[in-house]
Each structure stands twice: as C-alpha cells, then as structure tokens.
C-alpha positions in Angstrom: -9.6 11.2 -211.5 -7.8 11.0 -208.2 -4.1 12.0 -209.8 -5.7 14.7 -211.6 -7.7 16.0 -208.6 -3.6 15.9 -207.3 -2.3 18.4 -209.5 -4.8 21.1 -209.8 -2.2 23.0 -207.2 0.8 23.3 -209.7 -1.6 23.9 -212.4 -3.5 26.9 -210.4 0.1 28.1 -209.4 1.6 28.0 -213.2 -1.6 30.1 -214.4 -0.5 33.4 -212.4 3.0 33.9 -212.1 2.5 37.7 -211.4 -0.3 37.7 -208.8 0.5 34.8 -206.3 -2.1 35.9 -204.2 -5.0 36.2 -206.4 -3.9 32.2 -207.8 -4.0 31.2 -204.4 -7.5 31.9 -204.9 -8.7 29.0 -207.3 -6.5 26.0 -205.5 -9.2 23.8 -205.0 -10.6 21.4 -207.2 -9.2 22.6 -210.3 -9.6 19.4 -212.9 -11.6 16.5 -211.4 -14.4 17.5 -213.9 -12.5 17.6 -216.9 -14.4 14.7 -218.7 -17.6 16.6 -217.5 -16.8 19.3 -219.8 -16.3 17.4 -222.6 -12.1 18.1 -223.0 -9.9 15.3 -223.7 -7.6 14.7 -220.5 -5.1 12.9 -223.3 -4.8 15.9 -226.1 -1.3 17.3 -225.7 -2.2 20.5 -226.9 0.5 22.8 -225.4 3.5 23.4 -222.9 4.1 25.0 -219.8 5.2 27.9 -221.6 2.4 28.0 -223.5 0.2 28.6 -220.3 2.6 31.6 -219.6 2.2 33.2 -222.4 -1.8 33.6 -222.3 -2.7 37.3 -223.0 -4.4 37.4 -219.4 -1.4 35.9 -217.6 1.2 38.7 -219.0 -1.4 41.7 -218.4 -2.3 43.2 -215.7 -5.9 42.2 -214.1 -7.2 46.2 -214.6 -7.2 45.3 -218.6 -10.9 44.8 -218.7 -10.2 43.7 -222.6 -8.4 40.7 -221.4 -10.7 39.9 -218.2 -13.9 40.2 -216.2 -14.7 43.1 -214.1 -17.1 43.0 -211.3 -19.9 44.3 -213.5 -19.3 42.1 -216.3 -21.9 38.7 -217.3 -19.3 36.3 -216.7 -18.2 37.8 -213.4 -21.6 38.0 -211.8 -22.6 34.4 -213.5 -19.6 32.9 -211.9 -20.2 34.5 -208.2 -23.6 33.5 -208.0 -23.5 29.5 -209.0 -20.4 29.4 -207.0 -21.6 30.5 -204.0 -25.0 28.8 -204.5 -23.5 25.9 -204.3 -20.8 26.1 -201.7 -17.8 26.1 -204.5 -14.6 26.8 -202.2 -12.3 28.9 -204.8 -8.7 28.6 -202.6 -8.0 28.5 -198.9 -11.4 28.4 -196.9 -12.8 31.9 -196.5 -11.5 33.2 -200.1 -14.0 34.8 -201.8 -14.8 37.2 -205.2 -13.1 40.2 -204.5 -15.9 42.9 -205.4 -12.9 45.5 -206.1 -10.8 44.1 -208.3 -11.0 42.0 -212.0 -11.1 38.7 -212.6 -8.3 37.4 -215.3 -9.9 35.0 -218.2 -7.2 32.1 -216.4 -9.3 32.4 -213.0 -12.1 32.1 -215.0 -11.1 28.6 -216.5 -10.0 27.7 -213.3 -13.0 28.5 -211.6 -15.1 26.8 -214.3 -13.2 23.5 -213.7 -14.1 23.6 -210.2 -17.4 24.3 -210.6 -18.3 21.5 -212.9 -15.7 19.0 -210.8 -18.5 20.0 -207.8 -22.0 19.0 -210.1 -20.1 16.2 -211.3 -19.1 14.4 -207.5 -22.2 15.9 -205.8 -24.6 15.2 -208.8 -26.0 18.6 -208.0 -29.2 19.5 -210.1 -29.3 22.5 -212.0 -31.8 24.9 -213.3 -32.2 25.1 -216.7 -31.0 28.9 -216.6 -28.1 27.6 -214.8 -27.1 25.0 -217.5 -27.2 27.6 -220.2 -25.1 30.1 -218.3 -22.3 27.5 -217.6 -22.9 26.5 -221.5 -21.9 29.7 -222.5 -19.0 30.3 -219.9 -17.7 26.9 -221.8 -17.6 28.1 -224.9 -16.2 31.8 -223.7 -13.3 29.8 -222.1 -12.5 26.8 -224.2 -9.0 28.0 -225.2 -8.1 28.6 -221.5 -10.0 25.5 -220.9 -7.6 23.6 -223.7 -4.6 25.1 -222.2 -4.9 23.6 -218.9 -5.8 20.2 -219.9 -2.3 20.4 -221.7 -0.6 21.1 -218.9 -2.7 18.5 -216.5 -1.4 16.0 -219.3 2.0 16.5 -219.2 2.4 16.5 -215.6 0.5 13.3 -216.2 2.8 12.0 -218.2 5.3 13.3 -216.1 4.1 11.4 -212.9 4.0 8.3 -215.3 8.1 8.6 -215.4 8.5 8.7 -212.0 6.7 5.8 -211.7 8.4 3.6 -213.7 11.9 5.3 -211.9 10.7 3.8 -208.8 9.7 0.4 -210.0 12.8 0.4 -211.5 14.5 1.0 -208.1 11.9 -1.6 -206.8 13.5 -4.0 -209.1 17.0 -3.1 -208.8 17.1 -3.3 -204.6 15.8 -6.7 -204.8 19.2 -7.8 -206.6 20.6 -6.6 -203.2 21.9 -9.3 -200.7 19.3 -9.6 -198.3 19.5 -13.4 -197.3 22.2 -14.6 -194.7 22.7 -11.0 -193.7 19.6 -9.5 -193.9 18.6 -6.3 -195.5 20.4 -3.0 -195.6 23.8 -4.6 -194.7 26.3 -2.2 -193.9 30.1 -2.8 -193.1 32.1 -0.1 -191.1 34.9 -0.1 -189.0 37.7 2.2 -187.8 41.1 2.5 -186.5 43.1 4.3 -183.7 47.1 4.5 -184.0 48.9 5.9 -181.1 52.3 7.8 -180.3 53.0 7.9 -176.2 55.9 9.8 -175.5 57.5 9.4 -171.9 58.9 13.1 -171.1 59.3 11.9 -167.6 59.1 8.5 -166.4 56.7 7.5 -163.5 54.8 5.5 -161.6 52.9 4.4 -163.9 55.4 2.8 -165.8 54.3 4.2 -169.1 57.0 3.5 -172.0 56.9 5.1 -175.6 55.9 3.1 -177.6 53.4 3.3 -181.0 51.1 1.3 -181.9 46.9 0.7 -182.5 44.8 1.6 -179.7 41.7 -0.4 -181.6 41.3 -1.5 -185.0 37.4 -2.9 -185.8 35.6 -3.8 -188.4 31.3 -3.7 -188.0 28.3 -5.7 -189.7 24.9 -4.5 -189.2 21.8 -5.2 -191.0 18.1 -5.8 -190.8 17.0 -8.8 -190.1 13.2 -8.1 -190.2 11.2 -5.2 -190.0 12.5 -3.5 -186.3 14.7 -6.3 -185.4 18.3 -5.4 -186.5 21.5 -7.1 -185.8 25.3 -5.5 -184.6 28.2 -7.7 -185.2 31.7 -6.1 -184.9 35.2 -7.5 -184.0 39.0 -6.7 -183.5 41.2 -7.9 -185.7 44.4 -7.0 -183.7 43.2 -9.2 -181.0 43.4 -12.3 -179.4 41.1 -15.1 -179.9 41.6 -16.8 -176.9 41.4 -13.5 -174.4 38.5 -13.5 -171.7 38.9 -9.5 -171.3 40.1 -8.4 -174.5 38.8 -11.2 -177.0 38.3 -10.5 -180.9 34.5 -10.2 -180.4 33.3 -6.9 -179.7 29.4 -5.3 -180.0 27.2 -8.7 -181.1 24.0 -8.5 -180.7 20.2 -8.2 -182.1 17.7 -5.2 -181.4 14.1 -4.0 -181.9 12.5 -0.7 -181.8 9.3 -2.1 -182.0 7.9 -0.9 -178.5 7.5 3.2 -179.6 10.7 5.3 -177.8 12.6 2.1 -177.2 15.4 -0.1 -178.0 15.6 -3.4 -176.8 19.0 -4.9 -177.1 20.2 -8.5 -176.5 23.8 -9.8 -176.7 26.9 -8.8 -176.0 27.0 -4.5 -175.2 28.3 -2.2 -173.2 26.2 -2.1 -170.1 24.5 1.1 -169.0 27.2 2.1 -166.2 28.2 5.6 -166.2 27.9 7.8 -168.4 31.8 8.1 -170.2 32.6 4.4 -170.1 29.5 3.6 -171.9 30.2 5.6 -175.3 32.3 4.4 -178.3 36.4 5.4 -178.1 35.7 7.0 -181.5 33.5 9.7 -179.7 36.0 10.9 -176.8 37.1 14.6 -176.6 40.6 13.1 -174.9 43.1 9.7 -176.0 42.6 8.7 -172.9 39.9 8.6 -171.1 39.3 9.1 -167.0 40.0 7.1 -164.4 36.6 5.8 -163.5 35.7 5.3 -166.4 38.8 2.7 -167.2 38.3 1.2 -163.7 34.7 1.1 -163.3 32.8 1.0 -166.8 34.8 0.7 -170.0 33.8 -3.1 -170.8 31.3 -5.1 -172.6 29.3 -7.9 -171.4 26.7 -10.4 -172.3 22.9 -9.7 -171.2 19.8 -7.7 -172.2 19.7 -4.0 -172.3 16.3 -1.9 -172.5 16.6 2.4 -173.6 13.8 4.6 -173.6 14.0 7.8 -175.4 11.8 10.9 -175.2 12.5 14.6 -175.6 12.9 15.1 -171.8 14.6 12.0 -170.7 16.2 9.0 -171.6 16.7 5.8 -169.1 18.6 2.4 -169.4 18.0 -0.6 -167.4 20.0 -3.7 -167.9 20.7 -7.2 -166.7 24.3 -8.6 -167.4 26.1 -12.5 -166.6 29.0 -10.4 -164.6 31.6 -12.0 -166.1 32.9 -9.1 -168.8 33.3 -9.3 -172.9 33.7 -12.6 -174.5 33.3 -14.6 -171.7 30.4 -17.2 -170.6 28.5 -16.9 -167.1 31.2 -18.2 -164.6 29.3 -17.2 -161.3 25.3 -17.3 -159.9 24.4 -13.9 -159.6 23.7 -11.2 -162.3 25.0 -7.6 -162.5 21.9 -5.4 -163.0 22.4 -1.7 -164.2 19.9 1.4 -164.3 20.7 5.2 -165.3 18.3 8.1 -165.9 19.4 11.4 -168.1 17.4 13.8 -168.2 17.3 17.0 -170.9 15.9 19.9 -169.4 16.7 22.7 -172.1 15.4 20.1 -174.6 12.0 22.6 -175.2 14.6 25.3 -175.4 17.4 24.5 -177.8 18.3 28.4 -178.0 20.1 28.3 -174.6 22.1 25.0 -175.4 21.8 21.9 -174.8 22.2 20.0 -171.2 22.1 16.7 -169.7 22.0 15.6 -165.8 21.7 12.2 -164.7 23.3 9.1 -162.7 22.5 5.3 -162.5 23.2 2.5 -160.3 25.0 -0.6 -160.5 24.7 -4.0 -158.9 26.3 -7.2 -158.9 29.4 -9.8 -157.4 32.6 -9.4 -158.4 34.3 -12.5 -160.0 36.2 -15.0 -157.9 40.0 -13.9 -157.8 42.3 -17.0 -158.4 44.7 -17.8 -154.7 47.7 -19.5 -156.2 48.8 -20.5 -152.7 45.2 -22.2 -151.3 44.5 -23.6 -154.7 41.2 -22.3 -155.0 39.0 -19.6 -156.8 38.2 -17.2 -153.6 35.3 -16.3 -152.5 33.0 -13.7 -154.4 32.0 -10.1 -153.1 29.2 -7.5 -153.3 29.9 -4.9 -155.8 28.2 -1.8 -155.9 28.8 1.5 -158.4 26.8 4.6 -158.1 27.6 7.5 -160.3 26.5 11.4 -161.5 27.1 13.6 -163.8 26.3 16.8 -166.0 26.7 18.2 -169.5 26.1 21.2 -170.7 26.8 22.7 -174.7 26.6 26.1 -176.3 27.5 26.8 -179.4 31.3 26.3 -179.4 31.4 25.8 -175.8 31.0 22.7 -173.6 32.3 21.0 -170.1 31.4 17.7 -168.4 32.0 16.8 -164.7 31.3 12.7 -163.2 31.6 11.9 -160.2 31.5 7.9 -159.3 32.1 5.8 -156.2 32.2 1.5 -156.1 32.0 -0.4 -153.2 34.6 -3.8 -154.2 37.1 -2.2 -155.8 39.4 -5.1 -156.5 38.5 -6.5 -153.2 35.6 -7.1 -150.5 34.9 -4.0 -149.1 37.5 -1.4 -150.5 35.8 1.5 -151.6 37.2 3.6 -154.3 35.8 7.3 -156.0 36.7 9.8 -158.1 35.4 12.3 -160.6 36.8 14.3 -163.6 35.6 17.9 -165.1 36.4 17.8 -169.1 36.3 21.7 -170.5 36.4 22.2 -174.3 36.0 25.2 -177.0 36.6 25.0 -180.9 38.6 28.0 -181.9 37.5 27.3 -185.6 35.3 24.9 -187.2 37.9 22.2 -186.9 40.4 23.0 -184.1 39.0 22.5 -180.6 41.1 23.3 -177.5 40.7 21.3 -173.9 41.1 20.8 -170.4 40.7 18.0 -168.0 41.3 17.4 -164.4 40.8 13.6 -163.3 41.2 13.1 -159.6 41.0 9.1 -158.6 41.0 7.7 -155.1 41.3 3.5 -154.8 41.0 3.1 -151.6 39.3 6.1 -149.6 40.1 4.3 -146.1 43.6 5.4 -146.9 44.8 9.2 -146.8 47.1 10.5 -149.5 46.6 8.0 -152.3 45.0 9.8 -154.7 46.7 9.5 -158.5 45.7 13.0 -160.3 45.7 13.8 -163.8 46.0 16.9 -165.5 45.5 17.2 -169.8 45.7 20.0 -171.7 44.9 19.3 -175.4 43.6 19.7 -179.1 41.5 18.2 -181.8 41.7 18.8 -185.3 38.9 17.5 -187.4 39.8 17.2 -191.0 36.2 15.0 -191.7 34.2 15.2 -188.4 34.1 12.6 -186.1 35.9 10.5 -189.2 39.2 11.9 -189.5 40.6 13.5 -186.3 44.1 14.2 -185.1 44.3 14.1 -181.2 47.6 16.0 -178.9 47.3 15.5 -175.1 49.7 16.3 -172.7 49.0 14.7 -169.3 50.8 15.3 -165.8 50.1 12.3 -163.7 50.0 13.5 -159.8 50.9 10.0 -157.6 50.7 10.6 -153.7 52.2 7.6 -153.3 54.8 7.1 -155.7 56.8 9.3 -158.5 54.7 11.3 -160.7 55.1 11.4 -164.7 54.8 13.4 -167.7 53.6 12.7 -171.0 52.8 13.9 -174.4 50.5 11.4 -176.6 49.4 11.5 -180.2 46.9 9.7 -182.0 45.4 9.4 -185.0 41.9 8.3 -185.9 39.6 7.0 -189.0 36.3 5.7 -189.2 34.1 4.7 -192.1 
C-alpha cells in the first residue's frame, strides 16, 4: 500500500500530457484505495500508451461528450463528498475550478483518492453517499482499469530495480575490504623536469632532467568515518631523515560534524603555499618561504574545521620533519585561520584571507669540532596572506617572517605576489615576483625572483605542461637566468 501510495505522482502526471496544470490537480493520494474499490492491483491490463490514448486525454476538456462540466451529476457529486470530507485534490489550496470541465481521467483520479481517504480514516458514509460513489464506480471503471495497469507496471518496474541493487549488494561484497579496508583506492603521480641554465649564477643551478617527485597513494576506509592515507616515493631513499620514501601516512575521522581529525605523518598547517600538494602549484617552483619555512611533512595530530565562512587548522607536531622519530623535548604547535568572505556571494568571485602561527625549537645542529649536538633554539613563523578568483582571473600575495632561521635569533622574511589569467580553457598565462630576505639584520641580501610563465592543461589538474622562466636577483652574489620545463601526470 505504501509503494503504491509512492507512485500516484507519475500516474497523475501520465494521465494529462496536454494540461500540466489541471493534472497537477489530482497529485495526492491517487491509488492507496485500490483494493477498496474492488480492482485487482496485479491485472496487467494495459501500457503506458494505453493511458495516452484515452478519448479524454487526446480532447480537449470543453468536449462535454468526453467529460464533466460544472453542471453535470458527476461533477457536482464529486465536489461535494470531496470537500465534505477534506479530500486534498493536488498541491494544498487546489480546488474544483467552477469555470472549466473536468476530463473523465480527473475523475478516476479523483475517485481513487476519495476512497484511499474512507479507507485510512474509516470515514462513515450516508447511505446517499454510498450510492453516489457506487455509481461514479461503475461510470469510471475503464478509466479506473487503466490506471491500475499502469500502477502495476511501475510495480513491476520498481521490483527490477530492486533486484539491480541487491545484485550490486552482492557483487560489492566480493570487493577487498579486509587488510585494506573498504573503498581502497590507489593513485599516484609523477613530475619530470627540464632546467635549463641560460646564465649561470649564484645559485649554482646546472641543467640537468630528471623527476621532481614520483608517488604512488593508498587510501581506504577503515570503518565508517575513520579513513586511512598511505603514500610513498619510490625514487627515494630509504634511509633519508628529510627526504625518506614515506610520504602522507596517516588515519582520519570526520566524525565530529565540519571536521577532520588527522593523525600521522602530514603536512603541518604552516602557511598557506607550503601546505598544498606540488600537483596543485600554478609555478615549478614554488617561493622562497615556502621552501624555507613550510614545504615538509611531519609526525603529529592535526584538527580542520570547515564551514562556509571560515576554515581553521590547529596542530601539534614532534619537530623533527618527515620520516623521522622525536629527537628533542619540545613540540612544534601550529594554528591558521582562513576566512571566505564572498562565500554568501559566489557572483563576485571567490576570496580567501587569513594567516597562522607557528611554534616550536629548532633541531640541534651537529659541531664537528666540539663533538657535540648544539644547543637548540626558539623558533617562531608567523605568516598572511590573500586570494582572490574571478572567472579567469586570479592573484595571491604571502607575506611570512621566522624568528631562527638556521640559527638562534636570525630573523628571516619575505613574501611573493603570484598573478595568473587563462587565455583559453586550457592555456593559462603568469607572473610572480618572490622577494626573500635571510637575515634582515643585514642590508642588501635579498635574493629576488622574477617568473614569467604558462600552463597548458590537456586533462585538468591531471595532465599539465608547465614553462617558467625565472631571473634570480642576488644582492650578494651573481645573479642567474633560467628557463625550466616540466611535465606532470596524476591518476
């Protein structure tokens, strides 16, 4: 009864293809009293096409031969048990319109309804009553016939589907779930590089080609919000303690609603470039601060909240950078804030402003000459930046400053401004200036570079072909010129 009280919207929308609004009329109920009326809900009397064809659903509703005006027994028996007993005949407020006629389809529909409502509500009728809705029966039994038909083969219909999803049922149990979890997924990508010295400089960059990054990524579910996120680098070393085979490991949960709760080894919340995946930058390379402050992973815990306004991060790290186990006593603890202000107002693009704050001790330096592991230092990284997109359009600027930059007390900044604009779908043009200061208690040391570039996307973010070339300003030392090329595939 349920399923059938389901479909009385496709029937009710089948009946009158040429008057949409007068079949939005008789919605409702249309067969949850079919076994009231004494119809078979199992004869497959007819097809859809069958309901089309009815002489009152290919004439117009003025052809008082094939329908009921307003004056007409049928009409006014209909209007007055209806409305004597609440029947809704569509959307709430539709009622008989006294103007117009009402086609022998409505009728059946109506009818149905009618009797569905005595049937649930076990409403008493007179005996006048009775006979009138007798004789409406027997006026409308072919209609009546019709839309059982049609109720049974969507019946029948819903009945396939059914088995199509137990089927699937069956079939995604055969899937390997134990070990790995559910919903295992393996991807990966690679980055192949050209660097082409034009003009040799401090920097002491030498063509060469080669891969930038080659990984391969595992993820699953291990339970119902607690997934896992193992990837690693093939090309590399097992035995490095800064650039070791193991990459993103860890476990999450989304269980907490708008947050992510991650715990392994991650890249730690620290700025806002050095913290997203190589696959995702607009340049090969990307800026100084974010190679020299944030571009690393770490082991610790790592909490993101997301809501339409803002998203924060907070997290707590060992200190001691990717693939490597807690070598000192004090944690590095991380917090950044972005907030979204056009997010209520996507028509004017899309923006971001934020910043976050780190804090920690730098890792003992070796001293070959005293024999011992030096002494460690306060570090502390404070950064801010802004994003702003529309349509084709977009630039970034970050601005960051650490205090221990390679040393107690040295205090280093610098910032970058990234502009970029796709020409076409697929070819996007850029700019970047990247300005870098290591040790600000110094004048004239800055190193500035300067990249002027293009992206052509043959597959989205998946396939991309990547030209930069890059002046590099040295105050201190020979500057150098550069063209790179690189190549890059994920999947």
């Amino acid at each position: 009864m349920i399923l059938l009280l389901n479909l009385n919207i496709l029937v009710g929308q089948d009946l009158e293809k040429g008057d949409s609004m007068r079949s939005c009329r008789v919605l409702s109920a249309i067969v949850a009293v079919i076994l009231a009326t004494g119809l078979s809900a199992s004869a497959k009397v007819c097809t859809l096409q069958d309901i089309q064809d009815l002489p009152s659903a290919q004439k117009p509703a003025v052809d008082t031969s094939k329908s009921f005006s307003n004056d007409h027994w049928a009409y006014k028996t209909l209007e007055n048990v209806s409305k004597k007993y609440g029947l809704m005949l569509g959307k709430p407020g539709d009622k008989f319109d006294g103007q117009a006629a009402l086609t022998r389809n409505e009728a059946a529909v109506i009818l149905v309804n009618l009797n569905g409502k005595i049937e649930q509500e076990n409403l008493q009728l007179s005996d006048s009553e009775k006979a009138q809705i007798e004789i409406l029966k027997q006026e409308l039994q072919g209609e009546t016939q019709k839309l059982v038909g049609r109720v049974d083969k969507l019946e029948g219909s819903v009945n396939a589907l059914k088995g199509s999803v137990t089927s699937l049922q069956a079939s995604d149990k055969k899937n390997l779930k134990y070990g790995f979890g559910e919903d295992m997924k393996i991807g990966g990508g690679m980055l192949f590089m050209y660097n082409g010295s034009i003009q040799k400089g401090a920097d002491n960059v030498a063509p060469n080609f080669g891969f930038t990054a080659v990984d391969l990524n595992v993820s699953g579910k291990l339970y119902p919000h607690l997934k896992y996120v193992l990837g690693v680098f093939p090309n590399r070393r097992f035995d490095s303690s800064t650039n070791g085979i193991l990459g993103d490991a860890y476990v999450a949960t989304d269980i907490i609603p708008h947050h992510k709760v991650l715990v392994g080894q991650m890249r730690p919340p620290n700025l806002y470039e050095g913290s997203l995946s190589p696959y995702s930058y607009d340049v090969i390379r990307i800026a100084q601060i974010s190679r020299n402050f944030s571009a690393y992973r770490d082991t610790g815990v790592k909490a993101i909240g997301n809501w339409k306004l803002m998203d924060y991060y907070l997290g707590a790290f060992n200190g001691s950078g990717n693939n490597s186990n807690d070598s000192n006593t004090s944690m590095d603890m991380f917090g950044f804030v972005s907030f979204k202000p056009l997010a209520k107002a996507p028509k004017y693009g899309h923006m971001e402003i934020g910043g976050g704050v780190q804090q920690g001790q730098a890792n003992p330096v070796a001293n070959a000459a005293l024999g011992t592991l030096g002494t460690r230092y306060a570090r502390q990284t404070y950064g801010a930046y802004g994003k702003y997109k529309y349509k084709k359009f977009e630039t970034i600027t970050e601005y960051a400053t650490r205090n221990g930059y390679n040393a107690q007390g040295v205090k280093a900044d610098g910032f970058y401004t990234n502009v970029s604009y796709f020409v076409t779908p697929k070819t996007q043009l850029l700019a970047r200036l990247d300005r870098f200061d290591p040790n600000r208690s110094l004048n004239a040391n800055h190193i500035t570079e300067y990249t002027l570039g293009g992206n052509y996307y043959l597959s989205n973010i998946n396939l991309k072909l990547m030209c930069n070339l890059v002046y590099v300003k040295n105050d201190l030392a020979k500057d150098s010129e550069r063209i790179v090329l690189q190549g890059q595939y994920k999947f």
